[in-house]
ROVODREN-835028 format. One record per residue (C-alpha): residue in one letter; x, y, z. Coordinates in steps of 0.1 Angstrom, whole numbers, padded with zeros to 4 digits, always signed. Layout:
N
aXYZ...
! end
This chain:
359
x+0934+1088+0866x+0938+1114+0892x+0969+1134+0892x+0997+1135+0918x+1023+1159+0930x+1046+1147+0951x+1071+1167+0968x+1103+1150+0984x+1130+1162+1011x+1159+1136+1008x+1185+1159+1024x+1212+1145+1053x+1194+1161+1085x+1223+1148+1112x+1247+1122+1113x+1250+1101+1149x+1275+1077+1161x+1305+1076+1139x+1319+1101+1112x+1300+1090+1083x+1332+1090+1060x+1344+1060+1076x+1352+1022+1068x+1333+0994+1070x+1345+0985+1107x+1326+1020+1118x+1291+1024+1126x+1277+1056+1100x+1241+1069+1112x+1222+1096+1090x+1182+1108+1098x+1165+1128+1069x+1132+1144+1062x+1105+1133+1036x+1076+1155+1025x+1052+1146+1001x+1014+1151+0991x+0988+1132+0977x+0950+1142+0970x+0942+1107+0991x+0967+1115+1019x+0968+1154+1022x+1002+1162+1033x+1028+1138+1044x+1053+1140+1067x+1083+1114+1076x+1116+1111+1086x+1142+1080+1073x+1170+1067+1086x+1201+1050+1074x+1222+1032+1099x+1252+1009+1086x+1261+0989+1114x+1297+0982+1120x+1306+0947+1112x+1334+0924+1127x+1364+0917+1106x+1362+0881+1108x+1323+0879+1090x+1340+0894+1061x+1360+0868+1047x+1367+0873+1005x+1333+0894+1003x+1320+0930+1019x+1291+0919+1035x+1275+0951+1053x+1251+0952+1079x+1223+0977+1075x+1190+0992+1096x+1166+1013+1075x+1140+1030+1098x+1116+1051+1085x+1079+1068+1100x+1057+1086+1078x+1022+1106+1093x+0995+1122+1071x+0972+1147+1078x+0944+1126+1076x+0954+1099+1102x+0973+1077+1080x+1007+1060+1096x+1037+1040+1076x+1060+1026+1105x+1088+1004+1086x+1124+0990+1101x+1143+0973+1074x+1174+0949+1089x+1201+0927+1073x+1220+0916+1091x+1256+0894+1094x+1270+0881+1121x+1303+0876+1130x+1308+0836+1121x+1287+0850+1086x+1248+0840+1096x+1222+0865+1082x+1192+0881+1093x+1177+0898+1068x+1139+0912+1084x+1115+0939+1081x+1086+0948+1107x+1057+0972+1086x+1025+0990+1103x+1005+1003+1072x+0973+1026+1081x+0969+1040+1044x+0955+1039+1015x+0958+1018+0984x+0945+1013+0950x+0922+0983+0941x+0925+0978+0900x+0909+0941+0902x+0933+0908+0889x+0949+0905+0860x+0969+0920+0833x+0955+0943+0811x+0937+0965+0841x+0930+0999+0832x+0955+1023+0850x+0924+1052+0846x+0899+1024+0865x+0906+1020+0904x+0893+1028+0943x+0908+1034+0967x+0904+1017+0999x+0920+1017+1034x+0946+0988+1035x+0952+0984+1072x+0984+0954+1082x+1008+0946+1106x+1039+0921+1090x+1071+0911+1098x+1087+0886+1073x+1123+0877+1066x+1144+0847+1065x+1175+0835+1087x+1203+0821+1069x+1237+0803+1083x+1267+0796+1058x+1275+0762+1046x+1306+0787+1028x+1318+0819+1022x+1295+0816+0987x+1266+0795+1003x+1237+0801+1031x+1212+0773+1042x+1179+0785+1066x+1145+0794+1065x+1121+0819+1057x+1090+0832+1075x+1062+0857+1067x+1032+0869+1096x+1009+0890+1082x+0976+0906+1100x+0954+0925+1075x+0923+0948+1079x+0903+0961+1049x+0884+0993+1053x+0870+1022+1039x+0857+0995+1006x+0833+1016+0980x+0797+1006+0980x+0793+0988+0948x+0830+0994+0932x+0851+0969+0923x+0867+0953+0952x+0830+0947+0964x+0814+0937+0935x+0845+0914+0923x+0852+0900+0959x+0885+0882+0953x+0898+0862+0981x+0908+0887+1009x+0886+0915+1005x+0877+0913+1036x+0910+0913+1055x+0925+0885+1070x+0955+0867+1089x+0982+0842+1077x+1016+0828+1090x+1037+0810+1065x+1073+0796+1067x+1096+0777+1039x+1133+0771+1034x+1157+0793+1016x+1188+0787+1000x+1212+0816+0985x+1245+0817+0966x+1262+0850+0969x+1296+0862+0955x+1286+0901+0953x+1317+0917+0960x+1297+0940+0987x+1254+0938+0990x+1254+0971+0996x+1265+0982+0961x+1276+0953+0941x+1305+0959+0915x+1307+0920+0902x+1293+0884+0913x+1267+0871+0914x+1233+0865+0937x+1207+0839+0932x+1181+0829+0961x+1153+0804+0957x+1126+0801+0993x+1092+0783+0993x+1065+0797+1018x+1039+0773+1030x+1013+0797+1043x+0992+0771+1061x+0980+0789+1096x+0955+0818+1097x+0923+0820+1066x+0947+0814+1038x+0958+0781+1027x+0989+0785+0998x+1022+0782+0990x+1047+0806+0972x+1076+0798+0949x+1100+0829+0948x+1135+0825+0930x+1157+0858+0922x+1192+0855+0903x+1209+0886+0899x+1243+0893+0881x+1269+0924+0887x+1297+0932+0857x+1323+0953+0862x+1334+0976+0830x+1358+0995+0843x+1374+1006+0876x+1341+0994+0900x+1330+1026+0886x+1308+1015+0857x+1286+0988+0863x+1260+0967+0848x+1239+0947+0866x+1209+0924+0855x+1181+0906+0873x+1153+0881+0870x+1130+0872+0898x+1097+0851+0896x+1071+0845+0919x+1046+0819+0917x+1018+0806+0937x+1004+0772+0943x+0968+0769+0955x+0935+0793+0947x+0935+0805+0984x+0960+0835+0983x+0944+0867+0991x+0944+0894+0966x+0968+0918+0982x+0999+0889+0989x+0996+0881+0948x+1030+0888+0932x+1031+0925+0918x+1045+0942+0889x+1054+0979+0895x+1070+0994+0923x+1100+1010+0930x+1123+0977+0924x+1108+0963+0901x+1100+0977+0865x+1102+1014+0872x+1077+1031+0853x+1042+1013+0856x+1019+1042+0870x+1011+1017+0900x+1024+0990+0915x+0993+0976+0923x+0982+0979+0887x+0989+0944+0872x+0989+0917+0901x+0980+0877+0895x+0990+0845+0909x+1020+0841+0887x+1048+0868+0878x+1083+0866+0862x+1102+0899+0855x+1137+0905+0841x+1160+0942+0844x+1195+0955+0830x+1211+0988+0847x+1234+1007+0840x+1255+1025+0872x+1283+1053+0869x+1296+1084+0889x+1290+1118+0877x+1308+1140+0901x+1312+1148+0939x+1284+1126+0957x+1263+1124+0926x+1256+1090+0899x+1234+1082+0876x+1217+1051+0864x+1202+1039+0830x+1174+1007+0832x+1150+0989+0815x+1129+0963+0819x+1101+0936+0808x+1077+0912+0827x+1039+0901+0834x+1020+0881+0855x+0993+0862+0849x+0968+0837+0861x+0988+0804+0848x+1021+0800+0837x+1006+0788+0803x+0992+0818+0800x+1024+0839+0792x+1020+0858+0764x+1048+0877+0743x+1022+0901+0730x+1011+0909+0765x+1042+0918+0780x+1051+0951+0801x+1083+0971+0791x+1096+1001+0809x+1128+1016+0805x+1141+1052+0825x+1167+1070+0840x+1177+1078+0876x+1198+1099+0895x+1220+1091+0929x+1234+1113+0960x+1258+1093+0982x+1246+1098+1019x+1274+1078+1031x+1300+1076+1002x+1326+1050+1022x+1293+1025+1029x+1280+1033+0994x+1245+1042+1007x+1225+1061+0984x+1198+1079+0981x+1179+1077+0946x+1157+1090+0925x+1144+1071+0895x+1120+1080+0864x+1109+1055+0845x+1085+1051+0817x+1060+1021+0808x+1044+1003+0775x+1010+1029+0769x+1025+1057+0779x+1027+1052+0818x+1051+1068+0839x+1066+1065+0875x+1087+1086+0900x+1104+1069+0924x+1125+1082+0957x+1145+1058+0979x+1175+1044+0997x+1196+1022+0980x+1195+1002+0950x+1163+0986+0932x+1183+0954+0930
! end
């Protein structure tokens, strides 16, 4: 496998609008720089932004329910471009929009389907996309949201080895494609605050009918998630399990659920690694201060995906397990910037930088 240094800036740049030490009924904007380097990308440069958006009293009710916009723009020296804006947002009478708009120009590893792919046996390739998917939700109560969820996704494939695996293997998709899907959603949320939970609890199930554009499937996605509070709001364990599965042979390789990643078991060299039609994953974390603006976390983890769900093995399974460090960027919001290392089943290992929690 070739090696990777990575070099990351994650230090405040500016703060706009508000004084960033401020309540929730204050808008907080903060812009920092991210460097990196890959042998693929030649040097990186980006800036991200953090913007919690003041909220109205009156969406509040028993829970902290902040609104959040998570810009970030990152340029290589080689032409490569990751444009992202991340929103979720509540509006005063409590509906949600919870969004994100991606431009990818980069490129990504290809370790074929399946789950026991060789983390030293890849290609790269140019994964070109435009997406925007999210889901609209309105409250039946304070505790329950009804609405729908949609996903447009425009893919180009370049840059594919002669002979390699993505063109000798030729899964569905390896040539590019378009697909628009749409499903309903329903949620139960009694998080205390989604920015950084303390206690409640979170579970979400959506279906995605992708039926317009060259893909013909539908997607199953449910996530249940638990916060406990040990002592003060202070110490905090959380868990979560999500699954993802997918109904038809039509999905394209690259919208296959994903193990890997940083949200979701920290620690497998690559979260394209393991990818198949089916996935279920479960985590436990462990939160706490330190001192000043800095925390630390404790997590671990176990999953797989695979081709059926009858093909779930116990012997196949991936664990992971690490530690991670935090920096409040705005302590009153609870915005944080983090920096996890895990390490996987086989001796894999993953370093992860980013803004907020992995669940």
């Amino acid at each position: 496998m070739r090696k990777i240094i990575v070099i990351v800036a994650l230090l405040p740049l500016m703060g706009f609008g508000q004084d960033q030490d401020t309540t929730i009924n204050k808008s907080s904007f903060v812009i920092f720089p991210a460097i990196s380097y890959a042998p693929e990308t030649d040097l990186q440069l980006g800036v991200v932004g953090i913007w919690a958006l003041k909220n109205s009293d009156n969406s509040q009710s028993d829970f902290r329910r902040q609104s959040t916009m998570t810009p970030y723009f990152v340029y290589t020296l080689k032409n490569q471009t990751i444009a992202v804006v991340n929103l979720d947002y509540y509006f005063p009478d409590g509906q949600n929009l919870n969004t994100s708009m991606r431009y990818y120009n980069f490129p990504d590893s290809y370790f074929g389907v399946g789950n026991d792919n060789d983390p030293d046996v890849s290609e790269q390739y140019t994964n070109r996309f435009f997406q925007v998917d999210g889901q609209y939700l309105i409250p039946i109560s304070d505790k329950v949201f009804l609405g729908g969820a949609y996903d447009i996704h425009f893919t180009s494939i370049r840059k594919v080895v002669s002979g390699g695996l993505l063109e000798t293997q030729n899964p569905k998709g390896s040539n590019g494609g378009n697909l628009i899907g749409a499903g309903p959603v329903f949620r139960y949320d009694t998080r205390d605050y989604t920015v950084y939970p303390s206690s409640g609890n979170f579970i979400s199930s959506r279906i995605l009918f992708n039926a317009i554009g060259d893909f013909q499937y539908t997607t199953y996605i449910a996530d249940a998630r638990k916060f406990i509070d040990l002592k003060d709001k202070k110490h905090i364990l959380a868990f979560q399990f999500r699954s993802q599965f997918t109904i038809g042979s039509n999905a394209p390789f690259y919208k296959l659920p994903q193990l890997g990643g940083d949200e979701r078991l920290r620690g497998i060299a690559n979260a394209s690694l393991y990818r198949d039609r089916q996935m279920m994953y479960t985590q436990v974390e462990y939160r706490r201060p330190l001192f000043w603006r800095f925390g630390m976390t404790v997590f671990a983890g176990v999953g797989d995906v695979s081709n059926q769900l009858n093909d779930f093995s116990f012997s196949a399974l991936k664990y992971v397990a690490g530690v991670g460090g935090r920096l409040a960027l705005i302590p009153k919001k609870q915005l944080n910037a983090r920096l996890d290392i895990g390490v996987a089943k086989g001796g894999q290992t993953g370093i992860y930088i980013g803004v907020s929690e992995a669940f």
